[in-house]
C-alpha positions in Angstrom: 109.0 77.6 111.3 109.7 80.9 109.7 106.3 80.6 107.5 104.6 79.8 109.8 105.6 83.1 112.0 105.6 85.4 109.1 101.7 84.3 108.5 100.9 84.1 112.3 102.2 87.8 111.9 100.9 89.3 108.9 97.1 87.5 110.0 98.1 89.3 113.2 98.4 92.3 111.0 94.9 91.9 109.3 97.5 91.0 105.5 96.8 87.9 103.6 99.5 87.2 101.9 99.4 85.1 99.1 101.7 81.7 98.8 103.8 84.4 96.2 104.0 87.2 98.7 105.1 84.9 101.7 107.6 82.8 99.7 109.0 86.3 98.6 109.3 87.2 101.8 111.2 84.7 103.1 113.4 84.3 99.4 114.4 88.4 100.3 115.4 87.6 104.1 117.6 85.1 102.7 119.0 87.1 100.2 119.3 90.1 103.1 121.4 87.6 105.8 123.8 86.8 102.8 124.6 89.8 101.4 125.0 91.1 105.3 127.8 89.0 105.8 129.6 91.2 103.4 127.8 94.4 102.8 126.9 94.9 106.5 123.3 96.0 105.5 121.8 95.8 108.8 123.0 95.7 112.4 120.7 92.6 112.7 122.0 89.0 112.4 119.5 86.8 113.5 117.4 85.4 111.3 114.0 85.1 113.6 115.1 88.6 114.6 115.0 89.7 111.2 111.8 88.6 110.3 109.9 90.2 113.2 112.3 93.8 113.2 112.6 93.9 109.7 109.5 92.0 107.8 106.7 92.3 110.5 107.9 96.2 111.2 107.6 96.5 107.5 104.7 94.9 107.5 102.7 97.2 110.0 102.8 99.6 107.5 101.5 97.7 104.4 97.5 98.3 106.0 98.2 102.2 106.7 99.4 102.7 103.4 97.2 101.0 101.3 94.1 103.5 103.2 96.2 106.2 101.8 96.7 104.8 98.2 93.3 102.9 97.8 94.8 100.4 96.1 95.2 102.9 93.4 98.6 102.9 91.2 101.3 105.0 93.4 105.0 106.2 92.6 106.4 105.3 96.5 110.3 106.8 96.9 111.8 104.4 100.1 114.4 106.9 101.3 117.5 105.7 102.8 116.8 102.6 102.1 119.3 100.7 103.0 118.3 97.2 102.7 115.0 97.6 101.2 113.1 98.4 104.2 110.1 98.7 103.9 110.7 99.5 100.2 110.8 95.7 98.7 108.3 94.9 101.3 105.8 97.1 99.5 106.7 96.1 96.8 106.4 92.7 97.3 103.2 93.0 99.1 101.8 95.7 96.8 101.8 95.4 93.4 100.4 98.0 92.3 103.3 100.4 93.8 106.3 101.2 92.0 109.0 101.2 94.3 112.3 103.2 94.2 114.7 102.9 96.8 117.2 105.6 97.1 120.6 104.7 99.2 124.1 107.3 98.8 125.7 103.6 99.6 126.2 102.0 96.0 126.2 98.4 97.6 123.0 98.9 99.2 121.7 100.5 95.9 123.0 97.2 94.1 121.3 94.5 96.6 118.0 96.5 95.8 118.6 96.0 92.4 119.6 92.3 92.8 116.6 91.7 95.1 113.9 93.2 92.2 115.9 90.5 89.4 116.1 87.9 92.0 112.2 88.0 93.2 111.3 89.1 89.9 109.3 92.4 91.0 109.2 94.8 87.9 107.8 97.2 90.4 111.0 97.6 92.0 114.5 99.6 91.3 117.5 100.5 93.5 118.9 104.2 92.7 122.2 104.8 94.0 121.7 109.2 94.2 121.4 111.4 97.2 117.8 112.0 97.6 118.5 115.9 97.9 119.4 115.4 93.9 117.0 113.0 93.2 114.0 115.5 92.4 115.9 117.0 89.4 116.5 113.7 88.1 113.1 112.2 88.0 110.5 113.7 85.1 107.9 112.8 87.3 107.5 113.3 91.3 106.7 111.2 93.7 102.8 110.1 95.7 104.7 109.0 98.9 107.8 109.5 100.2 109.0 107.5 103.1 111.6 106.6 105.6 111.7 104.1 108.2 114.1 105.0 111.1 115.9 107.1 108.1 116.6 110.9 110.0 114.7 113.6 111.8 111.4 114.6 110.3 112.8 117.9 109.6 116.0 116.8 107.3 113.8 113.6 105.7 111.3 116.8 104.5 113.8 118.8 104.0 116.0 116.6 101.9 113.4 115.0 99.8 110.7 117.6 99.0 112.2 118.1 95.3 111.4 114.5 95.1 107.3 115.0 96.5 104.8 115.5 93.7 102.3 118.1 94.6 99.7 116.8 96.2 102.3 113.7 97.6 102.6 113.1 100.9 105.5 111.7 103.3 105.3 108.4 105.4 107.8 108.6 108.1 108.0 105.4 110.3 109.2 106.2 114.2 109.7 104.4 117.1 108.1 106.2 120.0 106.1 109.7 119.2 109.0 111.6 117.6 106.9 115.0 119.8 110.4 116.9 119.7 110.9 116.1 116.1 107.9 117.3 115.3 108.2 120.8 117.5 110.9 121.3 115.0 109.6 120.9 111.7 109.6 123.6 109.4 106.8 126.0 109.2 106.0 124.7 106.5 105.3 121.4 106.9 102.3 120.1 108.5 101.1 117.1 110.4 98.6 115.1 109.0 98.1 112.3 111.0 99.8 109.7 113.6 99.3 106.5 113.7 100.5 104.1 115.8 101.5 100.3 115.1 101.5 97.4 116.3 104.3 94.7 115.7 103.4 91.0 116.3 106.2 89.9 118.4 107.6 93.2 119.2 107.7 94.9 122.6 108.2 98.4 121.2 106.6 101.2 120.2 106.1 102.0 116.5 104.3 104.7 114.7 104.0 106.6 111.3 103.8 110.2 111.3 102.1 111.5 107.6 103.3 114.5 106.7 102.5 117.5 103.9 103.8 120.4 102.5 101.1 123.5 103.7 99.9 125.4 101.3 101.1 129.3 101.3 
């Protein structure tokens, strides 16, 4: 039953996932609803709920992101993470992205970590840091840095733009058009594009809003 709706919804999606990707899929809800029970990692409880508000929403963004990318080999930061959304998703369904997941909650930074050994995705890694510190850490920046339902655009730019390699760009997954977030972004910080999804299954509205530092 669950298969069957995670295909129905990543077909819906325009995604083929391969027999690997969905059984991953479904391995990682598991592994989410148990460690919930103790770590409270989302609000969610359900399992068919999870797998349309968590893997399908995470999902929608798989397509967008892989226009930006080109399939080409990408450094993706997943800020606030939480429970790996969309971070393991992408990393699940795109190889050829290394995923780090940022969390200031060391649990949440340890379930990423026992998700990458459990599903066996070298492409993944939990960091428990504040992302604000996370820029002096790593030698290298990051392609794309995203959020899903993390904080306003202004303090997911502002906290994580020591973290953005130049060039990089920052994937911010919304609900409805975030138009007052936007209004107060800081000057400099541009718009890019918006883009609006479409969740199989879900009667609410979804975009991403791409975002880049302007040049002076």
């Amino acid at each position: 039953m669950m298969l069957s709706r995670l295909l129905a919804g990543a077909d819906a999606l325009g995604l083929a996932l391969s027999a690997e990707q969905a059984d991953r899929l479904l391995v990682y809800l598991d592994l989410l609803q148990k460690w919930n029970r103790v770590y409270n990692l989302t609000a969610v409880r359900d399992p068919a709920e999870m797998l349309t508000h968590h893997l399908l929403d995470s999902l929608a963004a798989i397509t967008p992101l892989r226009h930006h990318t080109g399939g080409a080999v990408t450094r993706l930061l997943d800020v606030g993470s939480g429970g790996g959304l969309p971070g393991v998703v992408i990393a699940i369904t795109c190889p050829e992205i290394a995923v780090s997941c940022v969390d200031t909650v060391g649990k949440k930074a340890a379930f990423i970590q026992q998700a990458a050994a459990t599903l066996k995705l070298s492409n993944l890694r939990g960091v428990h840091a504040r992302v604000e510190a996370l820029g002096a850490k790593e030698s290298v920046g990051f392609d794309v840095v995203c959020s899903r339902a993390f904080a306003s655009l202004l303090d997911f730019t502002t906290w994580s733009q020591a973290a953005l390699k130049p060039g990089g760009i920052w994937m911010a997954m919304k609900g409805r058009h975030p138009a007052e977030e936007i209004a107060a972004l800081s000057p400099g910080i541009g718009v890019v594009h918006m883009e609006p999804l479409v969740v199989p299954g879900l009667d609410a509205e979804r975009c991403i809003v791409w975002l880049k530092p302007l040049k002076a």
